[in-house]
C-alpha positions as CSV (number, residue, x, y, z in Angstrom):
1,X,-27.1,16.1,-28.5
2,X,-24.4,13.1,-27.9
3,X,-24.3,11.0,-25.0
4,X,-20.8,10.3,-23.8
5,X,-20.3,6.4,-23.8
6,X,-16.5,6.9,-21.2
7,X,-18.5,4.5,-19.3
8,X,-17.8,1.6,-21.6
9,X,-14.2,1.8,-20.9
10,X,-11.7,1.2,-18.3
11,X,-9.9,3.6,-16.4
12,X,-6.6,2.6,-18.0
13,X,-8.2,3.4,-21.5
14,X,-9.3,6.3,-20.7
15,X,-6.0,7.5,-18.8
16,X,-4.0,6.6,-21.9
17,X,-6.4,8.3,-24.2
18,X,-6.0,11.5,-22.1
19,X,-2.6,10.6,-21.9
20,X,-2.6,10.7,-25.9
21,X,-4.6,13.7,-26.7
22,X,-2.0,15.8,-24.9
23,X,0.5,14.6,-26.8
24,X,-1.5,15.0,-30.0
25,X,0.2,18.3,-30.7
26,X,3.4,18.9,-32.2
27,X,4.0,21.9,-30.3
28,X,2.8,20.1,-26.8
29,X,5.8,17.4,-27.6
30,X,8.5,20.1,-28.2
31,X,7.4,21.7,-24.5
32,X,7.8,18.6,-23.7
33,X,10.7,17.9,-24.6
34,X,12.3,20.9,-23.7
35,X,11.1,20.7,-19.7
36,X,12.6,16.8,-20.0
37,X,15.8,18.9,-20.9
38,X,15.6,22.1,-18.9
39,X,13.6,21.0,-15.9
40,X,11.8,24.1,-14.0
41,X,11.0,26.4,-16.5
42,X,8.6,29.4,-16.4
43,X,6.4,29.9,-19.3
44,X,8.9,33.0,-20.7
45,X,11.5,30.7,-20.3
46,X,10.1,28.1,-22.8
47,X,8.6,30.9,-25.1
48,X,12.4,32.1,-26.0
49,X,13.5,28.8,-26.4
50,X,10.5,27.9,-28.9
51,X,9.3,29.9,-31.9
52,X,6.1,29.8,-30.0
53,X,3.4,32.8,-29.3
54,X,3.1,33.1,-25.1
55,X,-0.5,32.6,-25.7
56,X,0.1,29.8,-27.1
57,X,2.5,28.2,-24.9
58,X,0.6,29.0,-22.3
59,X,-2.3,27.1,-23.2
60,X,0.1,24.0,-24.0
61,X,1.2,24.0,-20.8
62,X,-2.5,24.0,-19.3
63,X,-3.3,20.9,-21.3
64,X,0.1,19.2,-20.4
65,X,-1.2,20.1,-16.9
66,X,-4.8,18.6,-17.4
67,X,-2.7,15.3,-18.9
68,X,-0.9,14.8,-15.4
69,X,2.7,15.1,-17.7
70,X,4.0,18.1,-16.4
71,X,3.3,20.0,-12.7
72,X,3.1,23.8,-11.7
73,X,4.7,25.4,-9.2
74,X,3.6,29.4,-7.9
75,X,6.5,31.0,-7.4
76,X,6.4,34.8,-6.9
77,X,4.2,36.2,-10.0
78,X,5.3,32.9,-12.3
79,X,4.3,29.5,-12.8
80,X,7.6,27.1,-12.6
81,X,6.8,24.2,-14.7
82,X,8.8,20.7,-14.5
83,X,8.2,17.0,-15.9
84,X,6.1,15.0,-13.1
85,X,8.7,12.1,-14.1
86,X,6.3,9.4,-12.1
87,X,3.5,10.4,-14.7
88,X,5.5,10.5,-17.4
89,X,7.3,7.2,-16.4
90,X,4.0,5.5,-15.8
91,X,2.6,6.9,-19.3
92,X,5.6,5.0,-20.4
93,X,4.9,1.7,-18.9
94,X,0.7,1.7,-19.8
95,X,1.3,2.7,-23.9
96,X,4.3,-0.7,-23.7
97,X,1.6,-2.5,-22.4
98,X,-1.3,-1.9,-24.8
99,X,0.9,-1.8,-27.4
100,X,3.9,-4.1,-27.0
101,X,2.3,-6.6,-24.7
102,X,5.0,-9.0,-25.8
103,X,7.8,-7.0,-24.2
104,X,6.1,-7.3,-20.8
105,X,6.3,-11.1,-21.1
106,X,9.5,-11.5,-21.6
107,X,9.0,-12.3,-25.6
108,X,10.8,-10.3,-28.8
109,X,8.5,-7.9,-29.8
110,X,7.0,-7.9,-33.6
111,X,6.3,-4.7,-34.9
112,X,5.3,-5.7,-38.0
């Protein structure tokens, strides 16, 4: 049996790497995508836009939800779904950070 070792890391390494995994999936970063265009969207919605199975949708949006990216809204028999743009905004700002520290500073960033 493992033994989970998240207790060696920081909350902001684990945020981002939750952050990460949820974007991991091609299909995750199209519904993405498409609520950053079409904000408040019910699943159906993104399904006809998407060459996409509802199931599967559906369970994209769950783990955009889990990830803190997108929010859900009950509205009649649907779930409205829309960008949390502070989440996504601060997603943003933590992946400069770790990864284009220099940009932070002030300095030109190397990428290579």
């Amino acid at each position: 049996m493992a033994i989970s070792k998240k207790f060696l890391f920081n909350d902001k390494e684990l945020q981002v790497s939750k952050i990460c995994k949820s974007l991991g999936h091609p299909a995750r970063i199209a519904i993405l995508k498409h609520l950053i265009k079409q904000d408040h969207q019910t699943c159906q919605e993104i399904v006809d836009k998407l060459p996409l199975s509802q199931s599967t949708v559906s369970q994209h949006l769950k783990e955009l939800r889990v990830s803190g990216l997108i929010q859900g809204k009950n509205v009649k028999t649907s779930v409205v779904y829309s960008v949390d743009k502070e989440a996504l905004q601060q997603a943003q700002r933590m992946l400069a950070d770790i990864f284009f520290p220099q940009v932070a500073t002030g300095r030109q960033a190397k990428l290579f």
